[in-house]
Every structure is written in C-alpha cells, then in structure tokens.
Backbone as CSV, one residue per row, in Angstrom:
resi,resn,N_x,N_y,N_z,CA_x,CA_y,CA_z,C_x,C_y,C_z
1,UNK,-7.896,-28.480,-4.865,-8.687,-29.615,-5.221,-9.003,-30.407,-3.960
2,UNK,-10.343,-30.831,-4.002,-10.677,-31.655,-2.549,-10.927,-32.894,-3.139
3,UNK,-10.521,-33.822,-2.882,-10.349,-35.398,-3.328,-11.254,-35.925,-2.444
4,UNK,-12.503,-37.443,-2.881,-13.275,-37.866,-1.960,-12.834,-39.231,-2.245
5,UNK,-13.388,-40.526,-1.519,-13.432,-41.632,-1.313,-13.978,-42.308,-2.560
6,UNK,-15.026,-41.877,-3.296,-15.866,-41.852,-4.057,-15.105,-41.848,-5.534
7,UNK,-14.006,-40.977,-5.814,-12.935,-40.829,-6.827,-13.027,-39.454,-7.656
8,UNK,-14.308,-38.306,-6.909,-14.890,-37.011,-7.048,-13.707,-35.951,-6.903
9,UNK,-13.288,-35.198,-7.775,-12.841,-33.872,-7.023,-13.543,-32.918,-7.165
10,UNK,-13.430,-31.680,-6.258,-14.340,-30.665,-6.020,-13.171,-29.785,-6.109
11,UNK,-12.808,-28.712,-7.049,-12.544,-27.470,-7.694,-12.675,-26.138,-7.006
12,UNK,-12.724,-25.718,-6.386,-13.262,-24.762,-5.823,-12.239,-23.358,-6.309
13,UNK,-12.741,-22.512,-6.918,-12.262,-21.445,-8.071,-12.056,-20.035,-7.071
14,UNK,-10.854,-19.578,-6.224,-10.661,-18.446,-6.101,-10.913,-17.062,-7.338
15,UNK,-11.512,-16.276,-7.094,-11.745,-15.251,-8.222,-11.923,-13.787,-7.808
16,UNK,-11.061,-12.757,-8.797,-10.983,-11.310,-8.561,-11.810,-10.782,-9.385
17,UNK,-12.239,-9.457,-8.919,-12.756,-8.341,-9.800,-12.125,-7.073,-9.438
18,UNK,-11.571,-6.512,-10.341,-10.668,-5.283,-10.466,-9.535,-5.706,-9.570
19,UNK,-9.019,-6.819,-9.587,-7.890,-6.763,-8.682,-8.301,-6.794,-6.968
20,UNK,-8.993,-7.296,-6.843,-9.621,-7.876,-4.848,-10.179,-9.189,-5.229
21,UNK,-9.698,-10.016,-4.098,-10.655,-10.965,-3.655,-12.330,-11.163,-4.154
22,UNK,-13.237,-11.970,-4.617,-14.592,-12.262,-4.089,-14.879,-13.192,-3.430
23,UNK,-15.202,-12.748,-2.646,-15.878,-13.752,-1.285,-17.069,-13.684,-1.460
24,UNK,-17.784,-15.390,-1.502,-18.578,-15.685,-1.470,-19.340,-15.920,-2.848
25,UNK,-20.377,-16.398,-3.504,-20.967,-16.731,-4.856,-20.043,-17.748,-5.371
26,UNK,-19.858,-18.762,-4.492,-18.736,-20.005,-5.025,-18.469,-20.400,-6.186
27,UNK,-17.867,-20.526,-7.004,-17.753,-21.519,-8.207,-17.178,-22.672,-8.118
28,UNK,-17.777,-24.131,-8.541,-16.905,-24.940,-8.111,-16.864,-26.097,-9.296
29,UNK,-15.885,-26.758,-9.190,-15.858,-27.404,-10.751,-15.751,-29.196,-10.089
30,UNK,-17.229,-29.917,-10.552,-16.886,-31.423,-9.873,-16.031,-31.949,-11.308
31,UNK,-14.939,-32.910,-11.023,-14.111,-34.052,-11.829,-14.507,-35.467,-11.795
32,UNK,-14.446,-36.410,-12.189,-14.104,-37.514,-12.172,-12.356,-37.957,-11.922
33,UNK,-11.930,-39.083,-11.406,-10.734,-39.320,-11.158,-9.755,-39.174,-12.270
34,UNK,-10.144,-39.148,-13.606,-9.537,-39.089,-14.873,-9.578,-37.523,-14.974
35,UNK,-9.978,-36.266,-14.537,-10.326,-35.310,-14.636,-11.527,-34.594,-15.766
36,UNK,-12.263,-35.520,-15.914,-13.920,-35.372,-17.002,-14.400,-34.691,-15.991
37,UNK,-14.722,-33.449,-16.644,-15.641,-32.609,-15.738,-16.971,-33.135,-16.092
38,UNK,-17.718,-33.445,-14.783,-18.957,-33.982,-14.549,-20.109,-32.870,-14.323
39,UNK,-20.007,-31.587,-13.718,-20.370,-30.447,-13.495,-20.044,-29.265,-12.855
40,UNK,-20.667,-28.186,-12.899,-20.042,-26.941,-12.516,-21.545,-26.304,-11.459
41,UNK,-21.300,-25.321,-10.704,-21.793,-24.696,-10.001,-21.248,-23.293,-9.387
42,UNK,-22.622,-22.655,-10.160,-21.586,-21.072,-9.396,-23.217,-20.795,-8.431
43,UNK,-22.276,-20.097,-7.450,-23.901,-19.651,-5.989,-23.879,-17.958,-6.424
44,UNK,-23.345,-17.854,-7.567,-23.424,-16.280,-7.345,-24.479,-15.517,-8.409
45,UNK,-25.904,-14.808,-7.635,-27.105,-14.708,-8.230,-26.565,-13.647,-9.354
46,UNK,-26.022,-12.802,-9.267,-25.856,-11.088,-9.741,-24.912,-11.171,-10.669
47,UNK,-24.326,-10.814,-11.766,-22.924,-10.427,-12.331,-22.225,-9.260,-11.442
48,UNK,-21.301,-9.305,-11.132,-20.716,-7.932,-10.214,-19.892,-7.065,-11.388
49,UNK,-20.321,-5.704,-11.655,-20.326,-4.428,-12.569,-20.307,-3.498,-11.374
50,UNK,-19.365,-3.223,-10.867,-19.195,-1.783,-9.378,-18.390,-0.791,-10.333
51,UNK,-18.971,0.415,-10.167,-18.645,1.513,-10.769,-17.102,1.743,-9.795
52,UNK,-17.143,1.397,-8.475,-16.794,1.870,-7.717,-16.178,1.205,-6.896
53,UNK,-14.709,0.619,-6.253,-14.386,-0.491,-5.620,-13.288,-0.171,-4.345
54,UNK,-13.731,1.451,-4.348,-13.412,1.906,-2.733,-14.238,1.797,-1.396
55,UNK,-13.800,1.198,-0.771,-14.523,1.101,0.629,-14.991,2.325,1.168
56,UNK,-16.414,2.103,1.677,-17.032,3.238,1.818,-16.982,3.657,3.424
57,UNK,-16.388,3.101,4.098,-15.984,2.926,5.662,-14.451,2.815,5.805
58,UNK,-13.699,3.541,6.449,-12.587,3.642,6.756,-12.106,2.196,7.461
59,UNK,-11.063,2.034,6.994,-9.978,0.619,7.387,-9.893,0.610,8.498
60,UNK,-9.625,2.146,9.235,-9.754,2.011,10.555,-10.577,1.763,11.630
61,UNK,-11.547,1.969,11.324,-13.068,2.204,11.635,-13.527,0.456,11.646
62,UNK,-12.615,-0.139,11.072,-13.109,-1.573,11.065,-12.352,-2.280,11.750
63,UNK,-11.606,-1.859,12.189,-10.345,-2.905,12.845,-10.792,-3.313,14.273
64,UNK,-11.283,-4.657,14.515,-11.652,-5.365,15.726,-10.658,-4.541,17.238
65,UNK,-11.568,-4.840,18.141,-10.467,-4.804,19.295,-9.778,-6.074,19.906
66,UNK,-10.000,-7.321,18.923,-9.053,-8.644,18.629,-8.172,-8.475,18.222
67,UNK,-7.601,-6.696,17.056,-6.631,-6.721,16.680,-6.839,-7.781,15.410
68,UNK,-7.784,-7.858,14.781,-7.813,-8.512,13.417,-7.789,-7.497,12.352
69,UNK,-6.512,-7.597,11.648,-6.452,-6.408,10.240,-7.713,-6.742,9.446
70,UNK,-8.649,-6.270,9.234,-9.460,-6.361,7.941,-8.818,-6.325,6.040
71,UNK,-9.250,-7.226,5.123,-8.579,-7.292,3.919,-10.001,-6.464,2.998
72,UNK,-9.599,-5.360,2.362,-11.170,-5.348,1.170,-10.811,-6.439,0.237
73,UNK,-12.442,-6.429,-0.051,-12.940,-7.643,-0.701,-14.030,-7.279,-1.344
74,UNK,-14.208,-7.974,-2.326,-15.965,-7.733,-3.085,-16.715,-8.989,-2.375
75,UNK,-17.760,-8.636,-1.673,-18.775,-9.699,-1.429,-19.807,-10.200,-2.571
76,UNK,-20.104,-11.061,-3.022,-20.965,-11.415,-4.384,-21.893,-12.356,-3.530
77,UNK,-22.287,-12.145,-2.285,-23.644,-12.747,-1.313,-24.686,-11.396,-1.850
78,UNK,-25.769,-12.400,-2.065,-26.832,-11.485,-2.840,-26.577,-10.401,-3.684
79,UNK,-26.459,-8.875,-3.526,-26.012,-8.297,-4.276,-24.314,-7.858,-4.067
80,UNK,-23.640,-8.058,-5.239,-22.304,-7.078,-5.230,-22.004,-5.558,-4.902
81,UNK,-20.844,-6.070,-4.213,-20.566,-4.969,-3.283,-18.943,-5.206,-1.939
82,UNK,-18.390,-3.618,-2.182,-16.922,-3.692,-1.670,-17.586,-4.173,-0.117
83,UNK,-16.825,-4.739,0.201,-16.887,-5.247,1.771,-15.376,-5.280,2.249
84,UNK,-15.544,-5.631,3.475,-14.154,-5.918,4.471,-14.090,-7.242,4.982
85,UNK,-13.031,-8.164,4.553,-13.132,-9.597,4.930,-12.382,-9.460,5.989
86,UNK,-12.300,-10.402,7.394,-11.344,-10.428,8.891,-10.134,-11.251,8.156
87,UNK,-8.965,-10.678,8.541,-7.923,-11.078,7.929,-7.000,-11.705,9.164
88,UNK,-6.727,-12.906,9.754,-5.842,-12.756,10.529,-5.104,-13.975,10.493
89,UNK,-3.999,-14.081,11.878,-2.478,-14.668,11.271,-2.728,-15.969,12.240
90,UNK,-2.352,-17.068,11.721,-2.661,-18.269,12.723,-1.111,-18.362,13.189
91,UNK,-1.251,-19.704,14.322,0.065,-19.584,15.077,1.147,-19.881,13.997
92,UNK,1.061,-20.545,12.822,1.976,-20.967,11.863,2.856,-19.780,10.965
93,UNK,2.063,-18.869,11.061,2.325,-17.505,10.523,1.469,-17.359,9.337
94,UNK,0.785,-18.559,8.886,-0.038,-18.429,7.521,-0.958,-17.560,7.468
95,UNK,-1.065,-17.008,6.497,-2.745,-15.969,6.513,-4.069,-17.015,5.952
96,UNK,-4.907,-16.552,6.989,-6.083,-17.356,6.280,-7.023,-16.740,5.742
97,UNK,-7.286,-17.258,4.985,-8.462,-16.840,4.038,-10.169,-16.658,4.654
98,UNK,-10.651,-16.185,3.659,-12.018,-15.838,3.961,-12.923,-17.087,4.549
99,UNK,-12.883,-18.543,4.527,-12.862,-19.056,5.198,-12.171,-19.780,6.228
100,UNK,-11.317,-19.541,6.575,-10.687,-19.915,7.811,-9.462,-20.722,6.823
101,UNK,-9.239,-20.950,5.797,-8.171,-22.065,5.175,-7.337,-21.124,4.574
102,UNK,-5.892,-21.697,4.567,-4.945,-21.117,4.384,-4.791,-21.145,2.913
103,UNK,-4.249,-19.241,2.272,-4.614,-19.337,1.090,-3.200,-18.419,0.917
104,UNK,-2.464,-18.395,-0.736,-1.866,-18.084,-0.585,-1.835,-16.420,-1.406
105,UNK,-3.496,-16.108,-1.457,-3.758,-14.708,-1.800,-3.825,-13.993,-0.511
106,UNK,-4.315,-14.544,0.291,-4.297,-14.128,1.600,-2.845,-12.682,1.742
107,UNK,-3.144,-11.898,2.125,-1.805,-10.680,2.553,-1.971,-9.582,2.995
C-alpha cells in the first residue's frame, strides 16, 4: 500500500499466471483513508491464455555479463508472453523485484 498526504492509498496488485510472476499490465486499487474503494485500474490490454509457459531461449543464453540471474516471468506489455525479468541481489541481501523494490516473491 502507498499512502499519500492527500489520505489516498494506491494498491498496487502483484499477480501470477500458471504459477510465474506478471510483469507489467498494472492493476491498482485507489482507497480512501477509511478504505472505500474510490477506483480501480488495470494497464493490461490482452487477457493472457499461453498455451505454453516455457521459455523459448535458454536461461543461459540470458545471463548478463553483470552476473544478473534472470527470473521467468509472463510479460502482459502489449501482447502476453513468457519473458525473462533481471533478477538481482542488493547490498542488503533482498531480492528485488521487477521494478527495482523489494518484494518478497522475488527468489
């Protein structure tokens, strides 16, 4: 939950398909300070239906020479589809998430 000045929270909905991550096509749920949902917003154009949710590029084949493990993921930016999110470890030891914030699906 992201809390504003204003007395707004912003929701922001981690979500799987078949068991992975989706990154990206946000869902987000605004509150009032009493928790009255005021509105909702999803960015994601497509329903995601993948026959198929093996990566079509080897794990290895993706691995930076930063030494960043790659995580699969379904991307739901424009059309759905398995992708590879950069997975890596900050100095705290936390894993961060697909945007840079520490999540605790992250692994």
């Amino acid at each position: 939950m992201i809390p504003t000045n204003s007395g707004l929270h912003y929701v922001p909905y981690d979500r799987t398909y078949k068991g992975l991550p989706v990154v990206g096509g946000d869902f987000v749920v605004v509150t009032d300070s009493t928790g009255t949902v005021l509105s909702t917003s999803v960015a994601q154009q497509q329903t995601i239906n993948l026959a198929d949710t093996n990566a079509k590029i080897p794990r290895r084949l993706v691995i930076t020479a930063a030494g960043i493990s790659p995580a699969i993921s379904i991307s739901a930016v424009l059309r759905p589809r398995v992708a590879w999110t950069p997975r890596a470890r900050s100095r705290w030891s936390r894993d961060l998430g697909a945007r840079g914030c520490p999540s605790r699906d992250a692994g």
